[in-house]
C-alpha positions in Angstrom: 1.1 18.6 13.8 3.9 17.2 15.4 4.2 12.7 15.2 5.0 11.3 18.6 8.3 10.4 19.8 9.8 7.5 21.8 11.3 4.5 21.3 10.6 2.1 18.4 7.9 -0.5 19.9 8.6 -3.6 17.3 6.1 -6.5 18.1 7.3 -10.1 16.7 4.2 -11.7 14.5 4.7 -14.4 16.4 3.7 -12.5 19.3 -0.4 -13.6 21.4 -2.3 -11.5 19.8 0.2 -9.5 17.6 -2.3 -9.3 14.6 -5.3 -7.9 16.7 -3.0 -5.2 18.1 -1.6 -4.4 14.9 -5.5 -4.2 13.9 -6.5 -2.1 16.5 -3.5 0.2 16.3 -4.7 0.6 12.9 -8.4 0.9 13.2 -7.9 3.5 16.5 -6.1 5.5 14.3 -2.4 4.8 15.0 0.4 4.2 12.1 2.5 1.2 11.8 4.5 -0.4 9.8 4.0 -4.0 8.4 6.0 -6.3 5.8 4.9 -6.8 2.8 5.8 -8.6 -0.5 7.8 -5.9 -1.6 9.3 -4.0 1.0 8.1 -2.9 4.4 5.1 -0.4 4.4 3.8 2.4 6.5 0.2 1.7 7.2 -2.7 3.8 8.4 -6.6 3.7 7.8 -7.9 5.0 5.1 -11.1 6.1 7.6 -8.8 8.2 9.5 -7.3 12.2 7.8 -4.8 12.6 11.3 -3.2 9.1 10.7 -3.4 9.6 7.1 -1.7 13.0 7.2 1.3 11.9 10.2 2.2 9.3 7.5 3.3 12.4 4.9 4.5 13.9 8.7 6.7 11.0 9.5 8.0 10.5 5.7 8.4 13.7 4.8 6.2 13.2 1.5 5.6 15.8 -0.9 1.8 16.5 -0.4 1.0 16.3 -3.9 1.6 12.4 -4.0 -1.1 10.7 -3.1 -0.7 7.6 -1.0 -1.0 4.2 -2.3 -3.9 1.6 -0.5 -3.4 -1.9 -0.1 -6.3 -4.4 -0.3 -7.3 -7.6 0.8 -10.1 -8.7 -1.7 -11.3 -7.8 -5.7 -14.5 -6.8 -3.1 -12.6 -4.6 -1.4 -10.9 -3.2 -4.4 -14.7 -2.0 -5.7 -15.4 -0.1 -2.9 -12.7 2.2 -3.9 -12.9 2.3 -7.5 -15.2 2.7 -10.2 -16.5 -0.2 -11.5 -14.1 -2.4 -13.2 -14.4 -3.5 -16.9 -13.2 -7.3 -18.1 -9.7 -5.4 -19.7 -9.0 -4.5 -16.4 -10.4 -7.2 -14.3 -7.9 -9.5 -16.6 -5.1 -7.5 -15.6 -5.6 -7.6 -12.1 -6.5 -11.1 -12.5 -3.1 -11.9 -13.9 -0.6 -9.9 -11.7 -2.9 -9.6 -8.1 -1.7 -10.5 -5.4 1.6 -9.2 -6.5 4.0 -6.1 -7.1 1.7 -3.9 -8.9 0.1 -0.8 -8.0 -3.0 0.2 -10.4 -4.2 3.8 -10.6 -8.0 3.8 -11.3 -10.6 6.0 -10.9 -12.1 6.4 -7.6 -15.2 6.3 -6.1 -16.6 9.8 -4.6 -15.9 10.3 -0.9 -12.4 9.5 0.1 -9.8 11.6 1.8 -7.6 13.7 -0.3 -4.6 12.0 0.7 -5.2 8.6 -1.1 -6.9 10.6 -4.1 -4.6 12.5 -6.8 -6.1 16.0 -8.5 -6.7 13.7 -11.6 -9.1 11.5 -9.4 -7.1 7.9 -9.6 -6.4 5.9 -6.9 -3.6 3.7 -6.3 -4.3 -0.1 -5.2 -2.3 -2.8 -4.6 -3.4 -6.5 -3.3 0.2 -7.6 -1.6 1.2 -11.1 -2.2 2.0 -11.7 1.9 -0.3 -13.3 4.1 0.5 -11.4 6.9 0.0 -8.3 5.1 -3.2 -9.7 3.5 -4.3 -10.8 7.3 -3.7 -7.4 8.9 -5.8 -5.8 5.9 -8.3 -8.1 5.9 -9.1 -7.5 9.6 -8.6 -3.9 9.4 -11.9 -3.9 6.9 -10.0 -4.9 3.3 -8.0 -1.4 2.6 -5.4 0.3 4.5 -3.6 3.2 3.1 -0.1 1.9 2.7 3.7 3.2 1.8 7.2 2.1 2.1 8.4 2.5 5.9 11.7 4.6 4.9 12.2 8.9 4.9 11.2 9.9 1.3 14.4 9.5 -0.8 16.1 6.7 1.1 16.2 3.3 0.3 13.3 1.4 1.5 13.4 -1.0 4.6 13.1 -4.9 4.2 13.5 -5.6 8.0 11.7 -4.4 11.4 15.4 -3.1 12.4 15.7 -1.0 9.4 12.1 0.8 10.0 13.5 0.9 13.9 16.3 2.8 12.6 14.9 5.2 10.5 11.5 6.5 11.2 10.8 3.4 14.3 10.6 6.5 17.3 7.8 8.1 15.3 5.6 5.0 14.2 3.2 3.2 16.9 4.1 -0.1 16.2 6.7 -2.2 14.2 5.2 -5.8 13.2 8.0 -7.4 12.7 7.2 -10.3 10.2 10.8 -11.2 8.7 12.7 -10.3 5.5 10.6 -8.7 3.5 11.5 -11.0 0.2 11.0 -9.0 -2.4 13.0 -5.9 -2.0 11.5 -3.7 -4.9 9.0 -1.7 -4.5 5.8 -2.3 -7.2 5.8 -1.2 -10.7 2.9 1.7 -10.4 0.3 2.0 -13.8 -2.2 4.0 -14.9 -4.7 2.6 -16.8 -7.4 5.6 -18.3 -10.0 5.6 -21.1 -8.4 2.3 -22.3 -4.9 3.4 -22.1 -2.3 2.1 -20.0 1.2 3.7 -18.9 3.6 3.4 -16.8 4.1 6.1 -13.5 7.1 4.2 -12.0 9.1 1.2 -12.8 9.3 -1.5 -10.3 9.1 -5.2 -9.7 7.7 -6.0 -12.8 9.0 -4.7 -15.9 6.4 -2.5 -17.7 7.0 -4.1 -21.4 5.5 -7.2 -19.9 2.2 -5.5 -18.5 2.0 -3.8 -21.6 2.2 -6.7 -23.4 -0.6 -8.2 -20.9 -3.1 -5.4 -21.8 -2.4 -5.9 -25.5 -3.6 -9.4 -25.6 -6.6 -8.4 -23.4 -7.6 -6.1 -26.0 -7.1 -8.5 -28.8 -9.5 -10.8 -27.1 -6.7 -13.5 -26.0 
């Protein structure tokens, strides 16, 4: 399977009807790339295995690394997961929207791409209204990475995507600096425990110390 190539097509937010054709690009089954909190992310529908699998295409990601899915809503959030107990719900509560990805178990029936062999799924609720606006439209999840080649330095800017993977995306919405520019601290959280798969935004002593005074009922 071979991604298309052309020129990068970069549409200013600002644009009539920008959202919608970001929306539709999504929902048809087309991969773009939107800002975020963090950085900028490569986005396709979590409905759709061809766009899922042109995102590993166009970022040359090791198939054995699930991709991450962004969400709009808690609602959303339980359509992918099992159901959530309060330790977790606090969590969440605490650090959502925001720079953390949670690997939970998920719900029977979802591509292989956004599910690891373990059977967690990685969700993240953004803490960027455009992000949370194209989501929300695009039915509350959208499978989501960082816009860069795997192993380079993620993009913060429309131009940056452009230059690196821009010819073989279907759309760049271009929605400013992204202002966070580090990618989310990613956690597992299993049978009670919690640990860390990859530092990021938020140091990991801090959510640990979080899910310490959940469990001690503070």
């Amino acid at each position: 399977m071979t991604a298309p190539k052309g020129e990068p097509h970069v549409l200013p937010s600002s644009a009539p009807r920008a959202i919608e054709w970001a929306v539709e690009t999504l929902v048809g089954g087309g991969v773009i790339a939107i800002p975020t909190d963090t950085v900028y992310g490569l986005a396709a529908s979590v409905f759709s295995a061809p766009a899922l699998a042109r995102v590993y295409e166009i970022k040359g990601r090791p198939l054995d690394r699930s991709l991450p899915v962004l969400v709009s809503s808690i609602e959303a959030l339980e359509r992918l997961t099992e159901p959530l107990d309060d330790r977790v719900a606090s969590v969440l509560d605490r650090y959502w929207p925001g720079p953390l990805t949670v690997v939970l178990p998920a719900r029977h029936g979802f591509d292989q791409f956004l599910v690891s062999e373990s059977g967690g799924i990685g969700v993240r609720m953004p803490n960027h209204p455009l992000a949370l606006e194209v989501i929300e439209k695009a039915g509350g999840a959208i499978a989501c990475t960082s816009a860069n080649l795997s192993g380079q330095p993620p993009a913060r800017s429309a131009a940056e995507v452009a230059a690196s993977i821009g010819d073989v995306t279907d759309l760049i919405l271009d929605g400013g600096i992204a202002p966070g520019g580090v990618a989310s601290t990613v956690i597992l959280i299993r049978e009670g425990l919690i640990s860390v798969i990859r530092e990021g935004a938020i140091p990991f002593a801090t959510i640990a110390a979080a899910w310490d005074e959940t469990g001690n009922g503070v």
